[in-house]
C-alpha positions as CSV (number, residue, x, y, z in Angstrom):
1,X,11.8,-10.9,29.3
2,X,9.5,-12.1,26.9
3,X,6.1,-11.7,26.7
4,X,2.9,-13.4,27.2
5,X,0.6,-13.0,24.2
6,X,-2.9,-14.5,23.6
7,X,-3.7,-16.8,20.4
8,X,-4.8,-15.3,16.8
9,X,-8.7,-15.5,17.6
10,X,-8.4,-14.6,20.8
11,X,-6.6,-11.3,20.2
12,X,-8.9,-10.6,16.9
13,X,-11.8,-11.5,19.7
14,X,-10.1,-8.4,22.1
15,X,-9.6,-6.2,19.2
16,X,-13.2,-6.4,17.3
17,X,-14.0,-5.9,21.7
18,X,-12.1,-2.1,21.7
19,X,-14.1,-1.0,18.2
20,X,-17.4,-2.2,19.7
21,X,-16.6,0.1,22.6
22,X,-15.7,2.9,20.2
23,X,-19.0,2.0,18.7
24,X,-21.0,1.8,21.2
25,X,-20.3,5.3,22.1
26,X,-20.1,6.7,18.7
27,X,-24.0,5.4,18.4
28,X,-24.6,6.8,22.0
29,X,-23.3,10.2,20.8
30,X,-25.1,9.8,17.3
31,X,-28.2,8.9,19.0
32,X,-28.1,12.5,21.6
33,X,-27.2,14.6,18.8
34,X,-30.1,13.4,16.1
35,X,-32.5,13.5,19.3
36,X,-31.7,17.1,19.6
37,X,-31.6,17.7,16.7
38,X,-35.1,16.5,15.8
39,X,-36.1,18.5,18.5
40,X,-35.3,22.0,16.7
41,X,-37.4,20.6,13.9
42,X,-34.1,19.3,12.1
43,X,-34.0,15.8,12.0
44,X,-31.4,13.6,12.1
45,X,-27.8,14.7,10.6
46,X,-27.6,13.0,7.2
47,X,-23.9,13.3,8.0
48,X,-24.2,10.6,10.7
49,X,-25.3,6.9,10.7
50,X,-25.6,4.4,13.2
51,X,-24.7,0.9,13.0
52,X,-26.4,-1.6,11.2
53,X,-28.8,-3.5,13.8
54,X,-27.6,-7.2,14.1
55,X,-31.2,-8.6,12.6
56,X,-30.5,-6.9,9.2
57,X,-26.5,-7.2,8.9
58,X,-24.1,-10.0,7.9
59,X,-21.0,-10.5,9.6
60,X,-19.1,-8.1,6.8
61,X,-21.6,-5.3,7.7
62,X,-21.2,-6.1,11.6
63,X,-17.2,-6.0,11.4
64,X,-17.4,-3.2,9.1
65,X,-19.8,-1.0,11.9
66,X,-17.5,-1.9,14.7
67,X,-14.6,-0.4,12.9
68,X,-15.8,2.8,11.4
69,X,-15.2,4.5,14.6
70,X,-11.6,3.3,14.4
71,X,-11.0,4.8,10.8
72,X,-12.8,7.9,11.4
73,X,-11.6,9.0,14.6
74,X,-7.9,9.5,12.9
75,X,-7.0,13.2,12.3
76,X,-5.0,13.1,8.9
77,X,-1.9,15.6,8.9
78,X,-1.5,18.4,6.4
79,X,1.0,18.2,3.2
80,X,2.3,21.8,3.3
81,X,5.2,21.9,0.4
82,X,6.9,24.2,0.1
83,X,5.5,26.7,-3.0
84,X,8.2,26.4,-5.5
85,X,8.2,22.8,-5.8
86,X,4.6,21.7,-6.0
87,X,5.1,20.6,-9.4
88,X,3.8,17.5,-10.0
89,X,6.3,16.1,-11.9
90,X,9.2,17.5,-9.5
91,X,7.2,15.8,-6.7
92,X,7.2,12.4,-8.7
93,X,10.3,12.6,-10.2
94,X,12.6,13.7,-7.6
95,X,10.9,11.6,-4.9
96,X,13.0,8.9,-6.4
97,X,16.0,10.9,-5.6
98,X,15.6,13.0,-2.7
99,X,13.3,10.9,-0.5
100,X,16.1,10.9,2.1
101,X,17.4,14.9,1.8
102,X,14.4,16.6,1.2
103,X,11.3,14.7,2.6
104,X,11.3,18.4,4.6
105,X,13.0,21.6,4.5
106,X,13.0,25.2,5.8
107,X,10.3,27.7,4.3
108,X,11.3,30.3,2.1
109,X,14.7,30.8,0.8
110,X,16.6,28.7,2.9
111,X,14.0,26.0,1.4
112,X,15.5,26.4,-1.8
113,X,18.7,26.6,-0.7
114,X,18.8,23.4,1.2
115,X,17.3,21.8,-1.9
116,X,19.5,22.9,-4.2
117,X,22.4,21.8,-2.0
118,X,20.8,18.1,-1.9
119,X,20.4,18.4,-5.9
120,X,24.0,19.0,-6.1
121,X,25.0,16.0,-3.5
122,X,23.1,13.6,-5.4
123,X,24.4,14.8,-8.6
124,X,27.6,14.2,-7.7
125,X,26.9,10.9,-6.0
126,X,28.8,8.5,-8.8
127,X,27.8,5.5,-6.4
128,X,25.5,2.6,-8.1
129,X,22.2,2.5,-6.8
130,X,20.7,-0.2,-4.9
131,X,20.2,-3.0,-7.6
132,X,17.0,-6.0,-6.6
133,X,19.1,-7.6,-4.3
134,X,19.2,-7.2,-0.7
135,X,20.4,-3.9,0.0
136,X,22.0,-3.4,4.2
137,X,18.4,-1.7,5.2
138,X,16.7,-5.5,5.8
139,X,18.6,-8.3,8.1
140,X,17.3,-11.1,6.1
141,X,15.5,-12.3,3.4
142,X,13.1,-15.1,3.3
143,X,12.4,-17.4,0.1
144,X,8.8,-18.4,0.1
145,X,8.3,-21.5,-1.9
146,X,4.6,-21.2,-4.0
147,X,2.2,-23.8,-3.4
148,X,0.4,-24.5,-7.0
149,X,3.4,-23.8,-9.9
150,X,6.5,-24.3,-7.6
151,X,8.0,-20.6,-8.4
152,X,9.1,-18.8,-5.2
153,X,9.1,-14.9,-4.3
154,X,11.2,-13.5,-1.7
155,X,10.5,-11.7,1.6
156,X,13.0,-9.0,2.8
157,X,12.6,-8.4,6.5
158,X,13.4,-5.9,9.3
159,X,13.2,-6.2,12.5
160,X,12.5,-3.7,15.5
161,X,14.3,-5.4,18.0
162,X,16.7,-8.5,18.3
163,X,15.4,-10.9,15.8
164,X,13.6,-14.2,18.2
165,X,12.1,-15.9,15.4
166,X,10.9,-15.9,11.2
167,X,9.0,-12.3,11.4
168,X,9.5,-11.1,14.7
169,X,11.7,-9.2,17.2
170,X,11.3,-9.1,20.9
171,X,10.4,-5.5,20.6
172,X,8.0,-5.9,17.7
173,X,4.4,-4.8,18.8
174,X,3.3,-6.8,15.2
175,X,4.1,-7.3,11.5
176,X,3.4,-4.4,8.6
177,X,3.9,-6.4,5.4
178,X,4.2,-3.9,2.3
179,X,3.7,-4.5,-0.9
180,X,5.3,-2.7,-3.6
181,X,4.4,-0.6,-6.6
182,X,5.1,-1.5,-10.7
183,X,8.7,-2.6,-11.6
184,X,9.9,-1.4,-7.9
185,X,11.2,-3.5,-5.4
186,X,11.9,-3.8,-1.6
187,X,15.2,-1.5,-2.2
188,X,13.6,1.5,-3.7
189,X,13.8,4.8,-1.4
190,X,10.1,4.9,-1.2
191,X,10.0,1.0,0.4
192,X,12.7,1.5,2.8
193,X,11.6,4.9,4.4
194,X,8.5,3.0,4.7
195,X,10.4,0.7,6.7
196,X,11.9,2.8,8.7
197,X,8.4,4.9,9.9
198,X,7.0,1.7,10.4
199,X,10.2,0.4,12.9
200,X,9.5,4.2,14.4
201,X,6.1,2.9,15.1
202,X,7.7,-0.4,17.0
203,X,6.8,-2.6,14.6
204,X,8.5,-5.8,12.7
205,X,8.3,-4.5,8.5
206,X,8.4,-7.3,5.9
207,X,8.6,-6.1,1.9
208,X,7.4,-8.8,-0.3
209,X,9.2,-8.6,-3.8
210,X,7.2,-9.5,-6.8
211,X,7.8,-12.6,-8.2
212,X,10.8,-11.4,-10.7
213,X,11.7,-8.4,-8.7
214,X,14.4,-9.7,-6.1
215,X,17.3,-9.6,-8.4
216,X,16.7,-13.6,-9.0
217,X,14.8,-14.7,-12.0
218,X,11.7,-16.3,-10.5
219,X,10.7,-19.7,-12.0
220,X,7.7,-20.0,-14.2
221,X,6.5,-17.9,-17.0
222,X,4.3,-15.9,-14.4
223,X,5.0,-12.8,-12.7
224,X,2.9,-10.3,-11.0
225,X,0.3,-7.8,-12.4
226,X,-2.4,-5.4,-10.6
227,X,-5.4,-7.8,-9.5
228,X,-2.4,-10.9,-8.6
229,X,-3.4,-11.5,-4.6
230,X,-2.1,-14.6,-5.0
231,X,1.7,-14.7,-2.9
232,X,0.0,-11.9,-0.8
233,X,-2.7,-14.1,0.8
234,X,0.1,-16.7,0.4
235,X,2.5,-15.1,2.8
236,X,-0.6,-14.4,5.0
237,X,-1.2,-17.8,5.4
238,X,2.3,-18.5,5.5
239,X,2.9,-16.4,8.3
240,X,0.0,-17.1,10.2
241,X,0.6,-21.2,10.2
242,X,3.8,-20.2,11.7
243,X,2.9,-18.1,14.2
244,X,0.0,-20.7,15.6
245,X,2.3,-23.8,15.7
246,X,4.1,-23.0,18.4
247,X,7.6,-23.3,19.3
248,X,7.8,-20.5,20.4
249,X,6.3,-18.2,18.1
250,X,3.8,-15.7,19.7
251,X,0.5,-14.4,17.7
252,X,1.0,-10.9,16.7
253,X,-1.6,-8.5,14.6
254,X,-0.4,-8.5,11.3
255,X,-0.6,-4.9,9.2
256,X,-0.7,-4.3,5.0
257,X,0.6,-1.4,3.4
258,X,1.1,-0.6,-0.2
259,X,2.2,1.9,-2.7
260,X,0.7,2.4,-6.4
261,X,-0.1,-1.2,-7.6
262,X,1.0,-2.6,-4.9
263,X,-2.0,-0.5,-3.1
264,X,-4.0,-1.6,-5.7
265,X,-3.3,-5.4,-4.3
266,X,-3.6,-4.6,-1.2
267,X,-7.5,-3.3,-1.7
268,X,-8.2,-6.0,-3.9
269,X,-6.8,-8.5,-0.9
270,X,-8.9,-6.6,1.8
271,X,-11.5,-6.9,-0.1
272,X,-11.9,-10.4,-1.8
273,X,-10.9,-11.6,2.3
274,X,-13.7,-9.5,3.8
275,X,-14.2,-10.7,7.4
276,X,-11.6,-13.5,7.4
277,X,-8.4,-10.8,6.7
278,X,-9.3,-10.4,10.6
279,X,-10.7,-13.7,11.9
280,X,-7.9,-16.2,9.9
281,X,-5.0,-13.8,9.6
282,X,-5.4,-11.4,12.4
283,X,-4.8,-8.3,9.7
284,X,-6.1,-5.6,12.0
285,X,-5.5,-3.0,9.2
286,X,-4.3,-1.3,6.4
287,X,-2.6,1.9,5.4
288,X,-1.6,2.8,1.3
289,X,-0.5,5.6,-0.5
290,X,-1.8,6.4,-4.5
291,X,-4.7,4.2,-4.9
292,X,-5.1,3.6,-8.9
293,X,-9.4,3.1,-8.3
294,X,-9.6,2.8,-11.9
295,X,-7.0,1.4,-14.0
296,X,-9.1,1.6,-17.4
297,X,-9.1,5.3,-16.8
298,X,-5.7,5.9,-15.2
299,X,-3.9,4.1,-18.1
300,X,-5.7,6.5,-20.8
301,X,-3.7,9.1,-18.7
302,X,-0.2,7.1,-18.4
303,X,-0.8,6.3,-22.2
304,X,-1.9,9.6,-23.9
305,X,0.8,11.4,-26.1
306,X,3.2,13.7,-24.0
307,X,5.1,14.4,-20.7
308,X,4.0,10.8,-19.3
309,X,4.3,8.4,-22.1
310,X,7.5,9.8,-23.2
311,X,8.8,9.7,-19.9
312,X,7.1,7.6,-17.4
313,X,5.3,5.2,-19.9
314,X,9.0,4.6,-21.8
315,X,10.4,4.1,-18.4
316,X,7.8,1.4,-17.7
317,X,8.0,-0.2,-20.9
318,X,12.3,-0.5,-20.8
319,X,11.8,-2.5,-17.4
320,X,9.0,-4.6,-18.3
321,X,10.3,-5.3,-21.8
322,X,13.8,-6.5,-20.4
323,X,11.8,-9.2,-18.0
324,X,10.2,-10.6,-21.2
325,X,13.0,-11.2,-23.2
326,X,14.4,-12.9,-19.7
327,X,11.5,-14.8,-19.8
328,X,11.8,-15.8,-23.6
329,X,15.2,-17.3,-22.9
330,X,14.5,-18.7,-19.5
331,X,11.0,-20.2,-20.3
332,X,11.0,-20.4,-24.0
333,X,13.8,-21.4,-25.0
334,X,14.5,-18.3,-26.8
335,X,12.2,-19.3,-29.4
336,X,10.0,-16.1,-30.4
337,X,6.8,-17.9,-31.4
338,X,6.4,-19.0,-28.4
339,X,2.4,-19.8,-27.4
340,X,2.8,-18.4,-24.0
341,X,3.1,-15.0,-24.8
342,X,3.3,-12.7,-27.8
343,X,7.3,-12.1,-27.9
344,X,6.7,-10.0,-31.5
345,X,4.3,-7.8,-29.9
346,X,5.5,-7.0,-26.4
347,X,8.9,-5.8,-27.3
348,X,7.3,-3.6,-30.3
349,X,5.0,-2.1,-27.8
350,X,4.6,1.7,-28.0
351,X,2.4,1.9,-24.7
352,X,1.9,0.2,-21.7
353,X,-1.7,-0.8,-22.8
354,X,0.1,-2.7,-25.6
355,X,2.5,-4.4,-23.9
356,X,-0.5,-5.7,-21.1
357,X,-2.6,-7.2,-24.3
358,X,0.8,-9.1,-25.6
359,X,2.0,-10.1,-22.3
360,X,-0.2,-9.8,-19.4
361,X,-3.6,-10.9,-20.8
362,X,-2.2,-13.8,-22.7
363,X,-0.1,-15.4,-19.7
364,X,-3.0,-14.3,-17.1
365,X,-5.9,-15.1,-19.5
366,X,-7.7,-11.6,-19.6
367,X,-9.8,-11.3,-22.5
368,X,-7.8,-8.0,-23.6
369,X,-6.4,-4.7,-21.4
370,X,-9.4,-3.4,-20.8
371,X,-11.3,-6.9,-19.5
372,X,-7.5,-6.8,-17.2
373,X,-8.2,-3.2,-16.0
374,X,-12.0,-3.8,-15.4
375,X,-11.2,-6.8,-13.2
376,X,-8.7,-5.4,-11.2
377,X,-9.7,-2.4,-10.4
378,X,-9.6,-1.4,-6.7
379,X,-12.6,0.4,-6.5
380,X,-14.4,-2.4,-7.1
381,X,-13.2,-4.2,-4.0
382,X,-13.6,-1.0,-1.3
383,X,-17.1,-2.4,0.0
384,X,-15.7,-5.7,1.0
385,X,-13.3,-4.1,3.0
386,X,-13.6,-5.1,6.6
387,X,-10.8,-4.0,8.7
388,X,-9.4,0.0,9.0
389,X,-7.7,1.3,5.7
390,X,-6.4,4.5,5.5
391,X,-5.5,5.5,1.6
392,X,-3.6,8.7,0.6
393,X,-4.0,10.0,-2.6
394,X,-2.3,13.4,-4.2
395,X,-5.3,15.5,-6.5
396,X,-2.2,16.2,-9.0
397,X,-0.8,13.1,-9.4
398,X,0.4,12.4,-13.3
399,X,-0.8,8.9,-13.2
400,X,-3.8,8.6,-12.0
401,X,-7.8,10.2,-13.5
402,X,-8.4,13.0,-10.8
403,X,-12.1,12.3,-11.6
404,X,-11.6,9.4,-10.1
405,X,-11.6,9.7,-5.8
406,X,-14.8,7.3,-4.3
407,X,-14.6,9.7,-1.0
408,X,-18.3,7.9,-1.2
409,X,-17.3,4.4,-0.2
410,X,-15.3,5.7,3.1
411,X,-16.4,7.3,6.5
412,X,-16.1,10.8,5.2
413,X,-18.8,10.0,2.3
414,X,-21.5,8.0,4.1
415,X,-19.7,4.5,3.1
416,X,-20.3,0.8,5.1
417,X,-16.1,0.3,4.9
418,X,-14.0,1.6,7.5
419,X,-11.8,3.6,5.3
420,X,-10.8,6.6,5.7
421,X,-9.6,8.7,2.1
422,X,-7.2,11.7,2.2
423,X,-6.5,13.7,-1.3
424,X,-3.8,15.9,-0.3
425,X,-3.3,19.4,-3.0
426,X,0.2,18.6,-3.9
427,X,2.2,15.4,-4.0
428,X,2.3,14.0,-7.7
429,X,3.0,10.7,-7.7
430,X,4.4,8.9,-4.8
431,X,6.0,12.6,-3.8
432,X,5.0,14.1,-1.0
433,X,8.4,15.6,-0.9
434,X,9.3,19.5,0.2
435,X,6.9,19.6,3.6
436,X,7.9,22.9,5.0
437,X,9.1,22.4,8.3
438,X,8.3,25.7,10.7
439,X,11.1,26.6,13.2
440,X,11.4,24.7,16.2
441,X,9.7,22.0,15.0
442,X,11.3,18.7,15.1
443,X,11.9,16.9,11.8
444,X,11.1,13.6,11.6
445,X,13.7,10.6,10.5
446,X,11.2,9.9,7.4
447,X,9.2,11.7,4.8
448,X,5.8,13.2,5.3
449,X,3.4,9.9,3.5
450,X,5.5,7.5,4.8
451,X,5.1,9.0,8.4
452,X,1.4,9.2,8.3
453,X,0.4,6.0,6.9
454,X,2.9,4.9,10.0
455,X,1.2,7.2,12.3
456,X,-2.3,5.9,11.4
457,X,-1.2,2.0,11.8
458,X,0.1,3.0,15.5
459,X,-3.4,4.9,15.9
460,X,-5.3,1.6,15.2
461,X,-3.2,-0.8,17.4
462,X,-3.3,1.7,20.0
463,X,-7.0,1.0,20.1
464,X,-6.9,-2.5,19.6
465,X,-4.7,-2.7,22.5
């Protein structure tokens, strides 16, 4: 039987109601605990801060107090890998590979032994990989249409139950819309066992592909890079027109997750949106794994002579430099002099940082890589975040500047933005592989990030409930 659901605003209205509960007696508790404390001659915990008062807030601040309960409430889980493999490139590397076989397995020797076995399975495994096109994990993709340069980008969908409509199921409890990382797609191991915790969760998952990355040559001369927002807000809007016309359509909460620069667009969304990611689009929140935070600093690291130019950077650079001789042909005419880009320059690029300055900035109009970096950066955009965000980090991760980690812009650090920041020991990049799982315990259908960021999107529509 189908049910009943209240309009966008009105269900934003009933979920901004449940944090101002959650608020309202996080201040009450705040309030008995500093009293006592100033009693013993203490003062106040320094730890613990109450709510802006209405007179001196704007609506950002206001949203942003209501919902710092919600965020910090959440108990994160522990990565426990197993101690053999906490290599960081293992972790990265094979996370590509094993995803499936080894998101968890025994402690000890059997560990190893059940890895090795799924080594050997996927060794032998002479099957192509999934390619940009549609693989059998989605039930349909959507081609979104762009408004401004007539390109399109294409939405691959899954549903939770039997499919009633564009974007949802009769089961779904809402939309999680994930955005992916650099030269992936919505086929790669990492976005469908993000699906899959998400359907776990009861929820409708959508994977927008980059403009480029769906298998099709998209349209125009532009693509995608680290700051582009652009389809993202576009799909929002997109899907939000939909879901208020009628027809049957219901208005659900909408959720964003991300993974590497994808993260890094959903951040920069969140926060360029501010207040309106809830009150237009009915986001209710967020949930990422490997923030970048700051890409001037993370692509010294990706760059530098070694383990990760010579293999990840290379890597990078094969994809990326394959999609600009596409676009020569496609856009150019094949004619390497082209004004639109520098063809000469990006396919003799030794690093990433070089290829960006020949390609990115002169199709995006950034002054040069580091004005690109500098612009896009994420951790720029963490204070006008307004609705829960949960972002998991690995310390070890080959990509990114461990100096880099702004605990101090979340709950945990004394921040306005309900964000809650994890840095787990282990993990490399996009890893989290090898969790050790104890006897008796039950072992879940996906790996151990993918399953929390899952876990903390069903902790905040549980409350907005």
């Amino acid at each position: 039987m189908k049910r009943s659901r209240p309009s966008t605003r009105r269900q934003a209205a009933a979920f901004v109601a449940a944090a101002s509960v959650l608020t309202h007696a996080s201040a009450f508790s705040v309030s008995s605990m500093a009293s006592a404390r100033k009693e013993l001659g203490k003062g106040p915990s320094p730890s613990l801060e109450l709510p802006p008062s209405a007179e001196s807030s704007s609506p950002l601040e206001e949203m942003q107090a209501r919902h710092r309960p919600i965020a910090s409430s959440f108990e994160p889980g522990t990565f426990d890998p197993h101690p053999a493999l906490t290599n960081n490139h293992i972790q990265t590397i094979l996370g590509v590979y094993l995803r499936k076989q080894c998101g968890y397995i025994s402690p000890g020797v059997k560990g190893l032994q059940e890895f090795l076995v799924a080594v050997q399975d996927v060794a032998g495994n002479d099957e192509k990989r999934t390619d940009e096109s549609i693989c059998d994990f989605y039930d349909e993709r959507i081609r979104i249409t762009t408004p401004c340069d007539t390109d399109f980008f294409s939405v691959d969908v899954r549903y939770a139950g039997e499919r009633e409509r564009a974007y949802q199921s009769d089961e779904g409890k809402g939309l999680v819309i994930l955005v992916h990382g650099l030269e992936s797609n919505s086929n790669s191991s990492l976005s469908t066992d993000l699906g899959q915790a998400y359907i776990n969760q009861g929820f409708d998952f959508a994977c927008i592909n980059f403009r480029g990355c769906c298998g099709t040559p998209n349209d125009t001369i532009n693509s995608y890079h680290l700051g582009f927002t652009d389809d993202l807000k576009y799909l929002l809007k997109t899907i939000s027109d939909l879901w208020s016309k009628g027809d049957g359509y219901e208005d659900r909460p909408i959720y964003l997750s991300g993974f590497s620069l994808g993260t890094n667009v959903v951040i920069k969304c969140l926060g360029e949106l501010g207040e309106d990611a809830l009150s237009l689009y009915n986001v209710r929140g967020a949930a990422v794994g490997a923030a970048p935070f700051d890409n001037k600093l993370n692509n010294l690291r990706i760059d530098s002579p070694g383990f990760n130019k010579e293999v990840y950077g290379r890597n990078f650079l094969k994809s990326m430099k394959r999609k600009a001789k596409e676009k020569l042909y496609q856009q150019c005419d094949g004619d390497p002099n082209t004004d639109l880009f520098d063809y000469g320059r990006a396919m003799s690029a030794e690093t990433i940082a070089e290829y960006e300055n020949a390609y990115i900035c002169k199709v995006y109009g950034f002054d040069d890589n580091i004005d690109y970096y500098e612009r896009t950066s994420c951790k720029y955009f963490l204070p006008g975040v307004a609705v829960p965000l949960y972002i998991v980090n690995a310390e070890d991760d080959p990509f990114f500047d461990p100096s880099c980690f702004p605990i101090e812009e979340g709950v945990d650090g004394g921040g306005k933005a309900p964000i809650k920041m994890v840095r787990t020991k282990h993990g490399g990049h996009l890893g989290n592989l090898f969790h050790q799982r104890r006897e008796g315990e039950s072992r879940p259908q996906t790996s151990w990030m993918p399953t929390e960021l899952a876990r903390f999107v069903g902790h905040v529509h549980a409350i907005g409930q």
